[in-house]
C-alpha positions as CSV (number, residue, x, y, z in Angstrom):
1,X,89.1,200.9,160.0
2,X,85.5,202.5,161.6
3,X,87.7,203.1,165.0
4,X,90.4,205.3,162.8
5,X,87.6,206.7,160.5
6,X,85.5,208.1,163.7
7,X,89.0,210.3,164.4
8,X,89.6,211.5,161.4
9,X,88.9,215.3,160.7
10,X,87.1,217.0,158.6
11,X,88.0,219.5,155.9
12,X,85.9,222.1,158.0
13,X,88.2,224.0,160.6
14,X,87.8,222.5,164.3
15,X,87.9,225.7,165.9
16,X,85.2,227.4,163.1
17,X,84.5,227.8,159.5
18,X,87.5,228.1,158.4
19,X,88.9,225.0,156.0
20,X,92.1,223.3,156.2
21,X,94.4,222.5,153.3
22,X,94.6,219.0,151.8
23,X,98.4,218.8,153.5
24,X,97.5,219.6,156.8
25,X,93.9,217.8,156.8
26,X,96.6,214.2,155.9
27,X,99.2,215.2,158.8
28,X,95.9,215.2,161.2
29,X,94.9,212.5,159.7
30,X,98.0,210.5,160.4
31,X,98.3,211.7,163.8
32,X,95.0,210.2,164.7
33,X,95.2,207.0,163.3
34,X,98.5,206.9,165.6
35,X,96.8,207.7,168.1
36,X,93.9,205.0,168.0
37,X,97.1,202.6,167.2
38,X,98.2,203.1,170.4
39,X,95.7,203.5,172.5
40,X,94.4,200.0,171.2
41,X,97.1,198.4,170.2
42,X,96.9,195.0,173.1
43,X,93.5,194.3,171.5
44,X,94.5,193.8,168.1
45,X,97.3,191.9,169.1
46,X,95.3,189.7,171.2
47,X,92.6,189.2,168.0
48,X,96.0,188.6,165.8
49,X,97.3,185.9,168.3
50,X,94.2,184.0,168.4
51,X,93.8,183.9,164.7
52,X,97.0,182.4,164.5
53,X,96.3,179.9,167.4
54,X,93.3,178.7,166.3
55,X,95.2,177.8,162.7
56,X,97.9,176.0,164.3
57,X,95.4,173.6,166.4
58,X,93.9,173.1,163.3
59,X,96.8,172.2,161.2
60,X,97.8,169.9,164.3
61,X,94.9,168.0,164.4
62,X,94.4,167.3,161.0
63,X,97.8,165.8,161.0
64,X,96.9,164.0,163.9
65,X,94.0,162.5,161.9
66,X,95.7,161.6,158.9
67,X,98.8,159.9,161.1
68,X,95.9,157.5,161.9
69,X,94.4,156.6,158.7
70,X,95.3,153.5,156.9
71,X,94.1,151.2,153.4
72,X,91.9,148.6,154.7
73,X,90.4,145.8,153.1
74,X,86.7,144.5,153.9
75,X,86.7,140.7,153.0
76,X,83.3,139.0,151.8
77,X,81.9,135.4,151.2
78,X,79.1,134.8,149.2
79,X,78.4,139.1,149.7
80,X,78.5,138.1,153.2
81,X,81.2,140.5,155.5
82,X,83.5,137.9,157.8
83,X,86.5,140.5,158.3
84,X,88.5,143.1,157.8
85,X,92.6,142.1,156.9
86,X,95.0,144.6,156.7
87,X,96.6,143.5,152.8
88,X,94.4,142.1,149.7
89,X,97.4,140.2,149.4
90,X,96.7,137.7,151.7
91,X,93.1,137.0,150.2
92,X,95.0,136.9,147.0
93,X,97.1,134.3,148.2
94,X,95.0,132.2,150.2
95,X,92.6,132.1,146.9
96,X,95.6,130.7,144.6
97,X,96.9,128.1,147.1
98,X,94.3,126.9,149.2
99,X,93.4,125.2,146.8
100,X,96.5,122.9,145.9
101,X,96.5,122.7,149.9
102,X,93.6,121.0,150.5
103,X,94.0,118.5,147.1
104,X,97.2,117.3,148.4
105,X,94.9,116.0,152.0
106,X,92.9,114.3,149.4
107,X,95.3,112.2,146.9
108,X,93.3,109.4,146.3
109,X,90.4,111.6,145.0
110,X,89.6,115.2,143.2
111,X,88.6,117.8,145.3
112,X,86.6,121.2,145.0
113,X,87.2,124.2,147.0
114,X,84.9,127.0,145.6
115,X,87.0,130.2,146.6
116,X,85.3,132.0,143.3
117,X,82.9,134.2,146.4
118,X,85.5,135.2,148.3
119,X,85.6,139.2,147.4
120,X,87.4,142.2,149.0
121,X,86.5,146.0,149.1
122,X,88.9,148.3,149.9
123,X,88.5,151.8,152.3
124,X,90.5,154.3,154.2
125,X,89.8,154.6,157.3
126,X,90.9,156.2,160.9
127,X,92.2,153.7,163.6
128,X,90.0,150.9,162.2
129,X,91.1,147.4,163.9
130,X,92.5,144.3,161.1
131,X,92.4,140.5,162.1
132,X,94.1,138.6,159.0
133,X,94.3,135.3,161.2
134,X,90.8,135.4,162.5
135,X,89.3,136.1,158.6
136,X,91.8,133.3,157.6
137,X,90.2,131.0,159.7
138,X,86.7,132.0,159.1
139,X,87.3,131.4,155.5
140,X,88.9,127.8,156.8
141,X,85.8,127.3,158.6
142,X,83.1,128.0,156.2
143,X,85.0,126.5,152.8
144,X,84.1,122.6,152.6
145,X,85.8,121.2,150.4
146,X,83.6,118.9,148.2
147,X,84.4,115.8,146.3
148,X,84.2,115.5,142.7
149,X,84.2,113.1,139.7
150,X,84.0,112.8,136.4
151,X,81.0,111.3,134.7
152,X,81.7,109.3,131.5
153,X,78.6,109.4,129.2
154,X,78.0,107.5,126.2
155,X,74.9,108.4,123.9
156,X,73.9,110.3,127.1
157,X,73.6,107.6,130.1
158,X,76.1,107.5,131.9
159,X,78.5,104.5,132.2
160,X,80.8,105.2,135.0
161,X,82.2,108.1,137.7
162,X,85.8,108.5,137.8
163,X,88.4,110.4,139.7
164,X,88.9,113.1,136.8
165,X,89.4,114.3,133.6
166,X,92.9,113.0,133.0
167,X,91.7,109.6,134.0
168,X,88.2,109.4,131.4
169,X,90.9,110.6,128.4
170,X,93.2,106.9,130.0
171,X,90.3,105.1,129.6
172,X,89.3,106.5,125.7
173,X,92.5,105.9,124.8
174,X,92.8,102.6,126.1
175,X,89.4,101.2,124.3
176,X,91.0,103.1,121.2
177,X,94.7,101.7,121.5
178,X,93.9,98.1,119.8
179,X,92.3,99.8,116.8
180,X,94.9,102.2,116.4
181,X,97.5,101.6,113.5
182,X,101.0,102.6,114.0
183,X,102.3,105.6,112.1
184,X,104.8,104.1,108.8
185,X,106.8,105.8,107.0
186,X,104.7,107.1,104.2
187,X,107.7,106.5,101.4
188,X,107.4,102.7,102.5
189,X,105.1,100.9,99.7
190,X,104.0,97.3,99.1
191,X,104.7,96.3,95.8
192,X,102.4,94.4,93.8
193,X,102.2,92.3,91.2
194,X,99.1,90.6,90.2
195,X,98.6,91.3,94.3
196,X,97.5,88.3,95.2
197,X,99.5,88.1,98.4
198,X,97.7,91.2,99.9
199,X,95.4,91.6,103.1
200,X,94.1,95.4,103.3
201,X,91.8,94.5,105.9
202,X,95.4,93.8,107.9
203,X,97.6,95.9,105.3
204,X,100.4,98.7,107.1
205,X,98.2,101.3,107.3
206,X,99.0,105.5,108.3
207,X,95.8,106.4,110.5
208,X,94.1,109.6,109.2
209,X,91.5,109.8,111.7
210,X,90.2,108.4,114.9
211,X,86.8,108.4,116.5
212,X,83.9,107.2,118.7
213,X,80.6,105.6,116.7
214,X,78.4,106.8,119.6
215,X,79.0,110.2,121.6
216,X,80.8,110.7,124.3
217,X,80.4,113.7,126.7
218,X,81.9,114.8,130.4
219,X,80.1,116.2,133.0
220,X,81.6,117.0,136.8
221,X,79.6,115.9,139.5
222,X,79.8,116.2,143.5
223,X,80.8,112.3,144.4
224,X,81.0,110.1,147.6
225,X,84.8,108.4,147.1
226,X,83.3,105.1,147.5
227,X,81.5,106.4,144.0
228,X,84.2,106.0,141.9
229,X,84.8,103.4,139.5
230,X,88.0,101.6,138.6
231,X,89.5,102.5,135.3
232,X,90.2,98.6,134.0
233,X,86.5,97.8,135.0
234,X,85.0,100.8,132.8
235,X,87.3,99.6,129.9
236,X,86.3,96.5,130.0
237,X,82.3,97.8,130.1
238,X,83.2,100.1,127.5
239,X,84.5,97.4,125.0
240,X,82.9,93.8,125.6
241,X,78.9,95.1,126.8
242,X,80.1,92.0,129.5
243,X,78.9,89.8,126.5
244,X,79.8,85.8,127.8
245,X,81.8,84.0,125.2
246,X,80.0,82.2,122.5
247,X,80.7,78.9,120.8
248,X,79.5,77.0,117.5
249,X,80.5,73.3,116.4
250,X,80.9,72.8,113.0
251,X,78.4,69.8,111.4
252,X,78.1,67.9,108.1
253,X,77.0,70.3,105.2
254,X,79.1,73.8,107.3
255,X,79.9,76.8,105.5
256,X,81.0,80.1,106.4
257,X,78.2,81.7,104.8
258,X,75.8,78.7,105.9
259,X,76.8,79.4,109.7
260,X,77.3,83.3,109.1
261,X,73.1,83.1,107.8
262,X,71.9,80.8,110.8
263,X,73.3,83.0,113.4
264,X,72.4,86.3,111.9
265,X,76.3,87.4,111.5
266,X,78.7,88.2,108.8
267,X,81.2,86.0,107.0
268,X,83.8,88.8,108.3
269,X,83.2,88.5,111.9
270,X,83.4,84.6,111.5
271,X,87.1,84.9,109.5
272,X,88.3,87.5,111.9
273,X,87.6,85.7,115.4
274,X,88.8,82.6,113.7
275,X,91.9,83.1,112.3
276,X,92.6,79.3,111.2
277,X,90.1,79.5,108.5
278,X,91.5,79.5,104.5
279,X,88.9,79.6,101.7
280,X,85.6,78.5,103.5
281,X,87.4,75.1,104.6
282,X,85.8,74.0,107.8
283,X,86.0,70.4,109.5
284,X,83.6,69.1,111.0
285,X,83.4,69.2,115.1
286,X,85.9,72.2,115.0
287,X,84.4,74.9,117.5
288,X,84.1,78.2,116.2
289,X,84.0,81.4,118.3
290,X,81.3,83.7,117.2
291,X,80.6,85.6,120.7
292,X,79.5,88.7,119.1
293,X,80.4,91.1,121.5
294,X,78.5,94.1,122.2
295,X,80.9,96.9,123.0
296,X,79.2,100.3,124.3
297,X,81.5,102.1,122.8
298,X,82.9,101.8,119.2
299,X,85.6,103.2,117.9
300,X,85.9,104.0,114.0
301,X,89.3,104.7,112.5
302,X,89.6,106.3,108.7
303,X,93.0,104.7,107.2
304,X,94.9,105.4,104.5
305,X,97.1,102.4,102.5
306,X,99.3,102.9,99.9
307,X,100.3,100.8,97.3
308,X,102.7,100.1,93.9
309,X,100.5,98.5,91.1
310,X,101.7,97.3,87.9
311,X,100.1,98.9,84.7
312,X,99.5,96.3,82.2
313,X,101.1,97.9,78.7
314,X,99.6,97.6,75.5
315,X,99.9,95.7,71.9
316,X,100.3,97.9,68.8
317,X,99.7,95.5,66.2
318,X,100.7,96.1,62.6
319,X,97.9,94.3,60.7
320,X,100.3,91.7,57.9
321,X,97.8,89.7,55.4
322,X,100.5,87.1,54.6
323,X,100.3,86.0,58.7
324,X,97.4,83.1,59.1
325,X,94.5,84.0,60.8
326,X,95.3,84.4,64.9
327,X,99.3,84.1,64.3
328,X,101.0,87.0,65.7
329,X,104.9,88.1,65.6
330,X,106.5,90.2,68.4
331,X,108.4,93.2,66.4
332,X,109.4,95.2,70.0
333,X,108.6,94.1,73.7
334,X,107.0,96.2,75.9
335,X,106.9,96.7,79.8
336,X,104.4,97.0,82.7
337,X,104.2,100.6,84.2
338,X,104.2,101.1,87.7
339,X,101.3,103.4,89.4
340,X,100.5,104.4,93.1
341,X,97.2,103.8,94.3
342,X,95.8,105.5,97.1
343,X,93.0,103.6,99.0
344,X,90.7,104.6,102.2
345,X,89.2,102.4,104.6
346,X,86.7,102.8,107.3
347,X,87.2,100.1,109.7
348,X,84.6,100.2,112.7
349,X,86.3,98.1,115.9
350,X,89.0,96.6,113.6
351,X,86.9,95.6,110.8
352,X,86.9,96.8,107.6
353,X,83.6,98.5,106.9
354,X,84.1,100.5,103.9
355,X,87.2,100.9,100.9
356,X,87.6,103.2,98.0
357,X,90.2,104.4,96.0
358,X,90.7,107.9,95.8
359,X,93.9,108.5,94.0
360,X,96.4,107.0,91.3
361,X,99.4,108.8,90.4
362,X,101.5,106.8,87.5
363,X,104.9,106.4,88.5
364,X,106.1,104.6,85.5
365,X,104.6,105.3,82.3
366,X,103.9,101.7,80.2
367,X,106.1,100.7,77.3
368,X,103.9,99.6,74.0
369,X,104.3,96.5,72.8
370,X,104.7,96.2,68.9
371,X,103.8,92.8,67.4
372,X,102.7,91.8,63.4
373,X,99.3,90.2,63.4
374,X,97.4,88.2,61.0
375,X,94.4,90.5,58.7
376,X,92.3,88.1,59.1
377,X,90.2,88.9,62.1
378,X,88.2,86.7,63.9
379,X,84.7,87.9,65.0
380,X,84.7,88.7,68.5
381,X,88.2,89.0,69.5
382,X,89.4,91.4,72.2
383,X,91.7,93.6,71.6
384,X,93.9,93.3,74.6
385,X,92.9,96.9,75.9
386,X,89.8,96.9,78.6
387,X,87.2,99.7,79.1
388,X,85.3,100.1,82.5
389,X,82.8,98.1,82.9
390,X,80.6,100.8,84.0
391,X,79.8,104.3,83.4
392,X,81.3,106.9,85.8
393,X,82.8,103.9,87.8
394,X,83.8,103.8,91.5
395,X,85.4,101.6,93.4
396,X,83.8,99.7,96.8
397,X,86.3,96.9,97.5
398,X,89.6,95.8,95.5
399,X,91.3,92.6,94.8
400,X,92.7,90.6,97.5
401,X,92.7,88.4,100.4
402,X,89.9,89.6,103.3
403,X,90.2,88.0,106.6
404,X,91.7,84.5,105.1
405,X,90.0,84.4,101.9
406,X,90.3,86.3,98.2
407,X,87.9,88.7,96.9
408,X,89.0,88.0,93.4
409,X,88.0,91.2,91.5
410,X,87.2,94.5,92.2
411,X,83.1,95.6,93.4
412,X,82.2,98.6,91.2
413,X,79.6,101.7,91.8
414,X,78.2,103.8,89.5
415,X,75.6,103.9,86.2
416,X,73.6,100.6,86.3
417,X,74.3,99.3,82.9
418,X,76.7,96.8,82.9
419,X,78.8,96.7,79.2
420,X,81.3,94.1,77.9
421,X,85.0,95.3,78.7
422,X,86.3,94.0,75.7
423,X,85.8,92.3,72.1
424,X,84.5,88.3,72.6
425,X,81.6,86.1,73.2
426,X,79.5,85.4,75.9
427,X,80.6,81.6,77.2
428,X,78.2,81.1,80.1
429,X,75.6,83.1,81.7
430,X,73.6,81.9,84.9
431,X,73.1,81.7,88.7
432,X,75.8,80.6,91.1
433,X,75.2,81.3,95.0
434,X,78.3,83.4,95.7
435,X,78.3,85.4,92.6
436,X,74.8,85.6,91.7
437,X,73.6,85.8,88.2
438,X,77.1,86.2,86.3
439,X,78.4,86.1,83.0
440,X,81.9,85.1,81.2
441,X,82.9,86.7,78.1
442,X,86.0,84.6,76.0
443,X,87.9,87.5,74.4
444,X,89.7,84.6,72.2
445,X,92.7,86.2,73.2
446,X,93.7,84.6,76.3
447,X,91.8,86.8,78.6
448,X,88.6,86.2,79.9
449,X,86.1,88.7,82.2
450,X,83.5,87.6,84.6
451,X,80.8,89.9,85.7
452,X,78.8,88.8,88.8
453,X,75.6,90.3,91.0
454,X,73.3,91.2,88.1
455,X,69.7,92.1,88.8
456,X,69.0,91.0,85.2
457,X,71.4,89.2,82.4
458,X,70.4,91.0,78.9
459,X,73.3,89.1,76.6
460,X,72.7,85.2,75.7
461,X,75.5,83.0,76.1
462,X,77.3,82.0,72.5
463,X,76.7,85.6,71.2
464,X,79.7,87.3,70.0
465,X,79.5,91.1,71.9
466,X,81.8,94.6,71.0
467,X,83.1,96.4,73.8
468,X,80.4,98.8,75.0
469,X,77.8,96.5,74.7
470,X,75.3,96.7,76.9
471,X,75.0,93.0,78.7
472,X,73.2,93.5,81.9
473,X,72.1,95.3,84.7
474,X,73.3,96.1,88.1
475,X,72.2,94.2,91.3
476,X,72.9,92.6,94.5
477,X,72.2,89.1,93.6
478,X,74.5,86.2,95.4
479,X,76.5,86.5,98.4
480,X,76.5,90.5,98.2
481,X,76.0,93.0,100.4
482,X,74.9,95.8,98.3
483,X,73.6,96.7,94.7
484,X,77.5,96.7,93.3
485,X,79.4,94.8,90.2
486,X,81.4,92.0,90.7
487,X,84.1,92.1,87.8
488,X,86.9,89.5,87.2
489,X,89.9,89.4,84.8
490,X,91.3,86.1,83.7
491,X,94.5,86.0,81.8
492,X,95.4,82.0,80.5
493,X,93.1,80.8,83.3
494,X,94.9,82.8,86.1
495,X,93.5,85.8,88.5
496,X,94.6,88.8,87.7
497,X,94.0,92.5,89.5
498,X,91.7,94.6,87.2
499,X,93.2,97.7,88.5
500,X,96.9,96.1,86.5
501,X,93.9,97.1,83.5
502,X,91.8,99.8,84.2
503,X,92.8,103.4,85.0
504,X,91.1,106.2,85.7
C-alpha cells in the first residue's frame, strides 16, 4: 500500500500549477498502481506462496502429532509408580479376580490379598511406551497374600482362631442347637384339667428369642495355618469349660435338697442330670451325677408356651330357710369355662430360670351354677369364689411337675400382705422345712387353701377369718428361693391349679 501510495499523483498539475480534475487525478491514479503491480508482481507472489507454505507444514505436523497421541494409564501401589498399561481395564480386572485366584491356591485356609492400593491415573500422551504384562507381574510380585482367621471372643479373651466367619457362626449355632426348641404350630394347645400331668420346664414350646449370657465378638487376624483350631474342639470348649465328670453316692438320711445344700447346687440341676428321680425318692448307694459343668459360653432362650385351662364356674345360691343348716339343692348345673394362658420362660442352658404369665384370653365363658342353700350360715364358710391372695399379684412359677417333681401351687409377687382367699378358719399354722412358716385355712366347704413362705404368721390357728383378711406377711422362709407366696388350693383333699380359680 506505501509502494502504490509513493506513485500516486497529486491534485497539483505535474507539469505546473495547474490542478487536475477529480476524474483524471483517479485514471492516473489507476494507472500507477498498475504499474507498480507489474513491475513487482514475482515478489508478492513469492511472499503469498510462502504464507501459504508455512500454513500447510503446520497443519501437517500438527496432525502428525495428534496421529501419535494416545490415553494412557499410570498404575500405582501404595502411591508408589510400577507402570504404565495401556487400558484401566486390566487393573480393573486384575483387582476383582485376583483375588478369588489366589483363595482357590489356598482351600484349606482364608486368604487376604490387599489390592485396595492399587490406583491408576490417566494422561494423554505422544508416543509414550505401555507394558500391561510387566505391570501385571510387578503387582504379582509385590502382593503377598496373607493368611487370615477369625478370632472367637467371649467376654473379651479370646477362645479360639478359626478359618472364617462362616465357620465361628457353625460353631454358635452348634453350642445353641441343644437349647433350641422346635417351632409348633402355634394353634396346637395342651389341654388341661386340674394340669397335673404337665412339665413346662419340658413343655412344646415356640422360641421367641435366642441368645448368648456372656458376649461374643469377631475380630480378623493375620494367622499361621497351623493356628487354626478345629471347630468340634472349640464346641466342646465352648460348652463343658473341659469340666471332668462328677459323681455322688447316695447314704442313709439323702435328700435332694440335703445333697443339693452339701454341694452348693440346686435341687434343679440334681432332677435334670438325673432323670430317674420322682418326688425326692432316693436309694441308698445309687450314684448321682452332679458334674456341674462350667460352659464358657451360655446360651439363654426366651420361650413362649401356650396352654387351655379350665375356669372353675360359680354357685348362685338362693338362700331357702326351710333347708337345714349346710344342706344344699342343685336347681341348674353349671360348667367349667375354658381360658388360654400365655406363659414366658427364660431358660439359661436348658434350665428354666424364670416363668410368668403374661396373657389370658377366655375362650369359653363359665356357666353359673344355681343351687337352694340352707339360711342358716355357718360362721366362717367360704363362699366357693376365691380372691387373690395378694394385692396387685404376679405370677413367678405355676402349678406343675418341675424336672420329676410337682410344684403344687402357684409362687406369687406383689404387695407383701398376705389375705385369706376365702371365708373359713385357720386349721394349722407353723413351720415345715419345704414350705416354711405356712398356714391352712378350712373354708367348711370342701376346699381348703395353704399359704407357705411367710416372713411372719399374723392369724392364730382356730380363728374363724373373712376373705380379705389380713393373715401374714410375705417372705422366703423354707425351701424358697426368693421373697414369693406359696399358695395351694385343696378341693375334697385333692390338688387343684389355682389358676382353674383365679383370673386376672
Amino acid at each position: 500500500m506505501d509502494l502504490v501510495k509513493r506513485f500516486t499523483p497529486k491534485r497539483e498539475s505535474l507539469t505546473g500549477n495547474e490542478s487536475l480534475s477529480d476524474k483524471q487525478l483517479e485514471e492516473v491514479s489507476t494507472s500507477t498502481t498498475l504499474t507498480v503491480i507489474k513491475r513487482h508482481k514475482w515478489s508478492l507472489a513469492l511472499g503469498v506462496s510462502a504464507i501459504v507454505l508455512t500454513g500447510a507444514i503446520t497443519f501437517s505436523g500438527h496432525h502428525y502429532v495428534e496421529a501419535g497421541m494416545s490415553e494412557v494409564y499410570h498404575v500405582m501401589l501404595d502411591n508408589q509408580e510400577i507402570g504404565v498399561v495401556s487400558d484401566h481395564n486390566l487393573i480393573d480386572e486384575y483387582k476383582k479376580n485376583k483375588p478369588v485366584e489366589v483363595q482357590k491356591n489356598f482351600p484349606n485356609v482364608h486368604v487376604v490379598l490387599k489390592t485396595d492400593g492399587i490406583t491408576y491415573t490417566s494422561e494423554r500422551a505422544y508416543n509414550v511406551k505401555t507394558d500391561n504384562a510387566a505391570v501385571i507381574s510387578s503387582l504379582d510380585e509385590l502382593l503377598v497374600p496373607q493368611p487370615v482367621g477369625v478370632a472367637l471372643k467371649v467376654d473379651g479373651k479370646t477362645i479360639a482362631i478359626v478359618k472364617d466367619q462362616a465357620t465361628a457362626d457353625q460353631i454358635l449355632s452348634k453350642v445353641s442347637e441343644p437349647f433350641t426348641p422346635k417351632a409348633k404350630d402355634a394353634a396346637k394347645v395342651s389341654a388341661l384339667s386340674t394340669g397335673v400331668g404337665d412339665d413346662i420346664s419340658t413343655a412344646p414350646s415356640e422360641l421367641e428369642k435366642v441368645d448368648f449370657v456372656q458376649k461374643v465378638d469377631f475380630e480378623e487376624v493375620p494367622i499361621n495355618p497351623t493356628d487354626l483350631a478345629k471347630p468340634e474342639d472349640v464346641v466342646k470348649t465352648l460348652t463343658t469349660g473341659d469340666v471332668a465328670p462328677a459323681k455322688y453316692t447316695v447314704v442313709e438320711g439323702d435328700c435332694v435338697s440335703c445333697i443339693a445344700k452339701k454341694l452348693g447346687i440346686t435341687k434343679q440341676f440334681i432332677y435334670d442330670n438325673n432323670p430317674g428321680i420322682q418326688d425326692d425318692k432316693l436309694k441308698i448307694g445309687n450314684q448321682l451325677d452332679v458334674t456341674v459343668l462350667k460352659p464358657t459360653l451360655s446360651v439363654k432362650t426366651t420361650e413362649k408356651i401356650v396352654k387351655n385351662q379350665e375356669i372353675q364356674y360359680d354357685t348362685e345360691y338362693e338362700k331357702d330357710d326351710s333347708l337345714r343348716l349346710g344342706v344344699v339343692q342343685p336347681i341348674s348345673p353349671g360348667k367349667n369355662g375354658l381360658k388360654k394362658v400365655t406363659i414366658q420362660v427364660t431358660k439359661i442352658d436348658g434350665l428354666l430360670t424364670e416363668e410368668s404369665v403374661v396373657n389370658e384370653e377366655v375362650i369359653d365363658q363359665p356357666v353359673t351354677a344355681k343351687a337352694k342353700k340352707g339360711t342358716k350360715v355357718i360362721k366362717g364358710e367360704g363362699t366357693g369364689k376365691f380372691a387373690w391372695p395378694v394385692i396387685s399379684p404376679s405370677i413367678s412359677s405355676t402349678f406343675g411337675y418341675r424336672w420329676g417333681k410337682l410344684h403344687k401351687g402357684i409362687d406369687i409377687t406383689g404387695n407383701k400382705s398376705i389375705m385369706a382367699a376365702d371365708n373359713g378358719k385357720i386349721v394349722e399354722t407353723g413351720y415345715k422345712s419345704d414350705y416354711g412358716n405356712y398356714i391352712i385355712i378350712n373354708h367348711l366347704n370342701g376346699y381348703e387353701t395353704l399359704y407357705g413362705h411367710l416372713s411372719q404368721i399374723i392369724a392364730k390357728s382356730g380363728t374363724i377369718v373373712e376373705k380379705g383378711d389380713k393373715i401374714g406377711i410375705m417372705g422366703s422362709t423354707g425351701d424358697s428361693t426368693g421373697v414369693h407366696l406359696h399358695f395351694e388350693v385343696h378341693r375334697s383333699g385333692n390338688l387343684e391349679n389355682p389358676l382353674k380359680y383365679l383370673n386376672r
